[in-house]
C-alpha positions as a LaTeX table, in Angstrom:
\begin{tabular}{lrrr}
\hline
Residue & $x$ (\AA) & $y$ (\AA) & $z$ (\AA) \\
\hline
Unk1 & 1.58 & 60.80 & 127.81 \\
Unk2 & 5.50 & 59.69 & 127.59 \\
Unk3 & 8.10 & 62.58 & 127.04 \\
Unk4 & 9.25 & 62.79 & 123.65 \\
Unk5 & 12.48 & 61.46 & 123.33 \\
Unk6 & 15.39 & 63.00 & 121.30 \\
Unk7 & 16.80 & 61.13 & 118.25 \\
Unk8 & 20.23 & 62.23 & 118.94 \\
Unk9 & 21.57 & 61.33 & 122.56 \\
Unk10 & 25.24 & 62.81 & 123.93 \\
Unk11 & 27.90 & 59.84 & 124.50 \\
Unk12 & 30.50 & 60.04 & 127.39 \\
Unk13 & 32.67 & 62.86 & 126.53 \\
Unk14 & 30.20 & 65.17 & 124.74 \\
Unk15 & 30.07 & 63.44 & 121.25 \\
Unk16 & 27.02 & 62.95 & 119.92 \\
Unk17 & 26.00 & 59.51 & 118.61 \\
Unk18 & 24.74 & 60.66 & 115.24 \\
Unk19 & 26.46 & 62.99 & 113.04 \\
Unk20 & 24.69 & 66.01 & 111.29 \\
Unk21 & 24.29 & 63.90 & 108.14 \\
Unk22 & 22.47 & 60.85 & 110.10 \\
Unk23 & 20.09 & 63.38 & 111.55 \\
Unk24 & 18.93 & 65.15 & 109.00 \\
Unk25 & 18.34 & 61.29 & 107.58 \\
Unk26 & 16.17 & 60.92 & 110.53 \\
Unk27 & 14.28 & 63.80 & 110.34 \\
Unk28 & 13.79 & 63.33 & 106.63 \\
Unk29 & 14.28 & 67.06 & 105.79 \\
Unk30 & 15.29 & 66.20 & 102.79 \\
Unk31 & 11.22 & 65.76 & 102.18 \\
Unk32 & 10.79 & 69.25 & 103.32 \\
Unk33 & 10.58 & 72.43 & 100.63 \\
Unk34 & 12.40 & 75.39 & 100.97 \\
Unk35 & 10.70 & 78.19 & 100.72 \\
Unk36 & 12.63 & 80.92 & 99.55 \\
Unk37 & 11.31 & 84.22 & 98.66 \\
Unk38 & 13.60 & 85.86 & 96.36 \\
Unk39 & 13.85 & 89.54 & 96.73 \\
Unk40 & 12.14 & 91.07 & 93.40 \\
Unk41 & 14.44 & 93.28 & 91.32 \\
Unk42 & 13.09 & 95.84 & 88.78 \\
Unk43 & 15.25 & 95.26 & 85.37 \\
Unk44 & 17.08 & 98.41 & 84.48 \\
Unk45 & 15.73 & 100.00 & 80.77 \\
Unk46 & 17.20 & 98.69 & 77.99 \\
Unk47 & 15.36 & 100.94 & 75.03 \\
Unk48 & 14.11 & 104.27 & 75.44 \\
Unk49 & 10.53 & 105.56 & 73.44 \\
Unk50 & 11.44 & 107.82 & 70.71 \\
Unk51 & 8.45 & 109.62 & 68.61 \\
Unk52 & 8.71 & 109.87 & 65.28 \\
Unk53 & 7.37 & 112.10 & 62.19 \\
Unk54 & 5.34 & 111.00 & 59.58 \\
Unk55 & 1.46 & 109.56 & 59.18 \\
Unk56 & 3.18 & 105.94 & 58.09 \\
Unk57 & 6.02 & 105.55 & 60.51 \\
Unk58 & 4.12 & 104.46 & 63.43 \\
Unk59 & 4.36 & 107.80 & 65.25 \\
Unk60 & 7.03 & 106.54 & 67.80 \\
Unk61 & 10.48 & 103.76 & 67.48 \\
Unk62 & 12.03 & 101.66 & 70.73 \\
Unk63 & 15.39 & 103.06 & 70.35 \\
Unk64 & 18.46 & 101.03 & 72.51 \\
Unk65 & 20.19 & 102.88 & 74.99 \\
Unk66 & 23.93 & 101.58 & 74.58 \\
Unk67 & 24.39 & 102.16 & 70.84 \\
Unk68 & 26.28 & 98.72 & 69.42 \\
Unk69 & 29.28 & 99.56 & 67.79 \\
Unk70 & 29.59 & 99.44 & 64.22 \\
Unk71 & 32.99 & 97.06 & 63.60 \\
Unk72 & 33.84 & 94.56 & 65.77 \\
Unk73 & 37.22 & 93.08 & 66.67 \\
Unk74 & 38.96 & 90.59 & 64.66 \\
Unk75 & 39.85 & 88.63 & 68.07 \\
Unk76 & 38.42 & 88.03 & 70.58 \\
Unk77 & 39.12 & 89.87 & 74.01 \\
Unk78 & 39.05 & 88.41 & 77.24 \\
Unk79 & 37.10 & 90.05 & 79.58 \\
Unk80 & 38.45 & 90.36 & 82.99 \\
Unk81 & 36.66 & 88.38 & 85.71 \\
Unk82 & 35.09 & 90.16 & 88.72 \\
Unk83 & 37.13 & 89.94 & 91.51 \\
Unk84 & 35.43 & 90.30 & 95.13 \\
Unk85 & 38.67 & 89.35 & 97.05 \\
Unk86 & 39.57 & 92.03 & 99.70 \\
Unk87 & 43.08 & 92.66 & 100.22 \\
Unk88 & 43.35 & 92.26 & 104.52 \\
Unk89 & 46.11 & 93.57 & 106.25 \\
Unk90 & 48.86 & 90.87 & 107.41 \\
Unk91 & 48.35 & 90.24 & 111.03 \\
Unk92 & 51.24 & 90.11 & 113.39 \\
Unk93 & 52.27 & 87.25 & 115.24 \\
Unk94 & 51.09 & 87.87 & 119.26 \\
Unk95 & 55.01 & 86.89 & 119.98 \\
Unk96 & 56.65 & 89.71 & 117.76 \\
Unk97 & 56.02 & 93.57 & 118.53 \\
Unk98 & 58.34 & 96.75 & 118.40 \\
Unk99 & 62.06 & 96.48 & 120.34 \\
Unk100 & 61.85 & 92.32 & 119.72 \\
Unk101 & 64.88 & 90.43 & 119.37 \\
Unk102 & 64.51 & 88.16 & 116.16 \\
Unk103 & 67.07 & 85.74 & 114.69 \\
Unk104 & 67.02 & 85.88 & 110.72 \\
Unk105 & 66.71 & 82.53 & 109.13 \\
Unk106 & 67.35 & 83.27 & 105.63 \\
Unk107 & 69.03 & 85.48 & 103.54 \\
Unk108 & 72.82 & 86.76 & 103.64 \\
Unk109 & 72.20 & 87.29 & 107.19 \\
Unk110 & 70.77 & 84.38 & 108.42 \\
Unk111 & 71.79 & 82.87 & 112.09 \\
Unk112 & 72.49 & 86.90 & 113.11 \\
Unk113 & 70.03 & 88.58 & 116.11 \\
Unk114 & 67.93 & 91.86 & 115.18 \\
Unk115 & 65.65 & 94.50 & 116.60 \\
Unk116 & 62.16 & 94.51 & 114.70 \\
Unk117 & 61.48 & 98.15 & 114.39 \\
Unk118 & 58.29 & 98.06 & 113.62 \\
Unk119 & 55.30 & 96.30 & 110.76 \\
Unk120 & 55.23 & 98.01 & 107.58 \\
Unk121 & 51.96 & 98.88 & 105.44 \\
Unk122 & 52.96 & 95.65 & 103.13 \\
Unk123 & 53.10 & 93.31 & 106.13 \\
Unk124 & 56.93 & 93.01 & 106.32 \\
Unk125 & 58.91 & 93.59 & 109.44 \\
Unk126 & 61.73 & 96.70 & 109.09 \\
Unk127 & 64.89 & 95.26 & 111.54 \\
Unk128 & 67.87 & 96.18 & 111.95 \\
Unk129 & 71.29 & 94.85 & 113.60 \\
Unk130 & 71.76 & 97.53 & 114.48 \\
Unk131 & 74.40 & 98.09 & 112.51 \\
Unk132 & 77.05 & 99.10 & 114.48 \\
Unk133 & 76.94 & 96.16 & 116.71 \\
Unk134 & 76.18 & 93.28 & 114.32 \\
Unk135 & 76.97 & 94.69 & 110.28 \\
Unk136 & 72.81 & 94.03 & 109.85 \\
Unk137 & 71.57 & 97.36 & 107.76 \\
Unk138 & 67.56 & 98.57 & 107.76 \\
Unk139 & 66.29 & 95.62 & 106.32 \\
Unk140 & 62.79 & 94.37 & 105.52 \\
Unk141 & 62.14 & 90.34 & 106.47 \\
Unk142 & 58.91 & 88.50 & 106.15 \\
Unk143 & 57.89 & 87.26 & 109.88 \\
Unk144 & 57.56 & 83.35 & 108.46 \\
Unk145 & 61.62 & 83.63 & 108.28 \\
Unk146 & 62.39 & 84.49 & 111.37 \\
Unk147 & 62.69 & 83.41 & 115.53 \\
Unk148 & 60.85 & 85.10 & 117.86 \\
Unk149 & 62.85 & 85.83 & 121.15 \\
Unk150 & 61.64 & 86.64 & 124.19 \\
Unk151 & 64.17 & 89.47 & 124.71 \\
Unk152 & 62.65 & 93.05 & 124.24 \\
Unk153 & 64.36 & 96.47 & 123.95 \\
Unk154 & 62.32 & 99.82 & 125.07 \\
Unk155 & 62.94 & 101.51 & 121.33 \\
Unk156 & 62.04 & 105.32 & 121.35 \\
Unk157 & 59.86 & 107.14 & 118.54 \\
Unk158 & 61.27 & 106.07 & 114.71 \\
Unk159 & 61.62 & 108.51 & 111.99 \\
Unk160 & 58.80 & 108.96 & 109.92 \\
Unk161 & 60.33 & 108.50 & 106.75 \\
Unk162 & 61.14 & 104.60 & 107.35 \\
Unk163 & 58.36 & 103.50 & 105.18 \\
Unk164 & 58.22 & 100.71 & 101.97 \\
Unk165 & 59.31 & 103.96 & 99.83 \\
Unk166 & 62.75 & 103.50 & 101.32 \\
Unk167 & 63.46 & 100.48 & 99.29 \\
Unk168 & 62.15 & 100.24 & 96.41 \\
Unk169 & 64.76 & 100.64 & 93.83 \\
Unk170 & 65.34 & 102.34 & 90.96 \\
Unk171 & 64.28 & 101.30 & 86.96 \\
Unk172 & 66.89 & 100.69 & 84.83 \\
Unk173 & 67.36 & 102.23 & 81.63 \\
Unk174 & 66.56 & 99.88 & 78.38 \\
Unk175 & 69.14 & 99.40 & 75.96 \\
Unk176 & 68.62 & 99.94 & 72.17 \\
Unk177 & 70.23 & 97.67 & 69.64 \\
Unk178 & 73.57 & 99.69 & 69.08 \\
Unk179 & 74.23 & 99.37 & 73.27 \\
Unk180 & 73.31 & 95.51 & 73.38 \\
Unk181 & 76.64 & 94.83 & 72.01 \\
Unk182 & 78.55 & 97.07 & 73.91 \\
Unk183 & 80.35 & 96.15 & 77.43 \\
Unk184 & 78.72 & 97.27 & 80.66 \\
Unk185 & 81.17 & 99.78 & 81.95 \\
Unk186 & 79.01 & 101.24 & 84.46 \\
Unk187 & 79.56 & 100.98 & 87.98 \\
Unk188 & 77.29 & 99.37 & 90.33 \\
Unk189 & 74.47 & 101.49 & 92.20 \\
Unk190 & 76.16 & 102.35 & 95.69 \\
Unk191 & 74.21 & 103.55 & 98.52 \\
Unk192 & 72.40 & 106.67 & 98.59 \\
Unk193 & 73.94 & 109.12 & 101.07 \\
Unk194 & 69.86 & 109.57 & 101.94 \\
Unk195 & 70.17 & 105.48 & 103.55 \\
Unk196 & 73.91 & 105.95 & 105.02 \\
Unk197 & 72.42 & 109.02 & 106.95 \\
Unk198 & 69.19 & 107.31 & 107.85 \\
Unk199 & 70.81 & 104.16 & 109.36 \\
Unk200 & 73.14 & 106.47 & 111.58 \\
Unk201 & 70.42 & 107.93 & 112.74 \\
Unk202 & 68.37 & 104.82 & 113.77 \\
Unk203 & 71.64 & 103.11 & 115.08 \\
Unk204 & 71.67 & 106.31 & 117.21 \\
Unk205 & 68.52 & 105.60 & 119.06 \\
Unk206 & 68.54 & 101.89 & 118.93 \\
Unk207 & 71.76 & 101.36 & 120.11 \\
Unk208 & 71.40 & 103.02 & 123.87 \\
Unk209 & 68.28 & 100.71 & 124.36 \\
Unk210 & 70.51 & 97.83 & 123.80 \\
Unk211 & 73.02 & 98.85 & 125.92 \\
Unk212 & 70.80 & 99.58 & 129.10 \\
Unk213 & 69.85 & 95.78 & 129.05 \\
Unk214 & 72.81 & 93.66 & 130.51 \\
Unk215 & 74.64 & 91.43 & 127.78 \\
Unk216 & 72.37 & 92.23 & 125.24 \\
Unk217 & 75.32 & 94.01 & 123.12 \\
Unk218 & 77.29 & 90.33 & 122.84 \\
Unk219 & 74.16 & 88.52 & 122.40 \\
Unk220 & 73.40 & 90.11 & 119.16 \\
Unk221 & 77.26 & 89.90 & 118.10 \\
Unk222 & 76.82 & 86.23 & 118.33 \\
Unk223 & 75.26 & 84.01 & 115.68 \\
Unk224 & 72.71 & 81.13 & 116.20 \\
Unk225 & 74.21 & 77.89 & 115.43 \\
Unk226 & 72.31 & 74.60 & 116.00 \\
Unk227 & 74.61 & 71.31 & 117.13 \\
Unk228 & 73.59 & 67.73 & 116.51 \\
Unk229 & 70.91 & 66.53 & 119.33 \\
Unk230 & 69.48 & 70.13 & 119.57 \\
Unk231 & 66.09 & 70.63 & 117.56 \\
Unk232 & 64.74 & 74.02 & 117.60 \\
Unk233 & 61.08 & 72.90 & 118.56 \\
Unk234 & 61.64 & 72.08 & 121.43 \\
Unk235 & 63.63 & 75.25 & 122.73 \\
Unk236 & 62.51 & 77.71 & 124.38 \\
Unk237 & 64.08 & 81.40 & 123.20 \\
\hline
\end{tabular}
């Protein structure tokens, strides 16, 4: 009695000669029923038993549980669909962590070196300059707009209170019909003495970690500039 030989044989390389789709032609599973035993659900009650008085009304009534309502609405309303969507976490690229040097590339400092701090609970990244080296303030960046460096900086312990809280801003007040006319003579919202104070004290601890690694200081003075020949791709920060 030969050996049973396999439809599907490995070419040089470890590619097999017949995809899925050609072996399941082969096999003809496509002439083989599924059996699928579907788990049996009791229905939940719908109508509840009620007994009722009187020799000609039957003695009891199958009474719904969720009474209809009595009017119904002159347009229709959309029902929101289900949504089973989790919300995950943003995971942090394996080449960015706390005391990284990053190089912004966009916003009003783009092309200017920072320090990520640290992730925040929405997935941004809280840097700073800091700001008495560079002019770049607490500042939260998404990690697709920036340059990961391989320069780090030993950061101490952070304040607690540097959380998403910090900048969200303020509503502003509606106007009624009488002030739409009227010329805005307010000022415009300066910072809160609550930020000033909080950005001294992170420059505090941030900046002696930048000065114990050599050059570091004029490295994140400097901007990044690109020239023509150089492509960023194919540098190595």
């Amino acid at each position: 009695m030969t050996a049973h030989k396999p439809r599907n044989t490995t070419l040089p390389g470890g590619v097999p000669k017949l995809s899925r789709s050609a072996v399941y032609k082969k096999r003809a599973m496509y002439k083989r029923a599924k059996v699928q035993v579907k788990p049996t659900v009791e229905a939940a009650p719908t109508h509840k038993t009620k007994q009722v008085q009187g020799e000609k009304n039957g003695g009891s009534r199958q009474v719904p549980l969720a009474k209809k309502p009595r009017f119904y609405p002159t347009e229709d309303s959309k029902n929101p669909l289900n949504n089973r969507r989790k919300v995950k976490p943003t995971k942090l690229r394996s080449t960015i962590s706390p005391g990284s040097v990053l190089i912004l590339l966009a916003g009003v400092h783009r092309g200017k070196r920072v320090v990520c701090l640290k992730q925040l609970p929405s997935g941004l990244l809280l840097v700073t300059g800091p700001y008495k080296i560079n002019g770049v303030p607490l500042r939260r960046v998404d990690q697709a707009y920036v340059i990961a460096t391989s320069t780090k900086v030993e950061l101490p312990a952070m304040p607690e209170s540097l959380t998403d809280a910090l900048f969200k801003r303020k509503a502003k007040p509606t106007k009624n019909e009488k002030e739409m006319f009227v010329e805005n003579t307010t000022e415009e919202p300066k910072i809160s003495a609550e930020k000033i104070a909080l950005q001294k004290e992170v420059d505090a601890l941030v900046v002696p970690a930048v000065k114990k690694v050599d050059m570091l200081q004029s490295y994140l003075r400097s901007r990044f500039t690109l020239t023509k020949g150089q492509f960023p791709h194919e540098m190595k920060f």
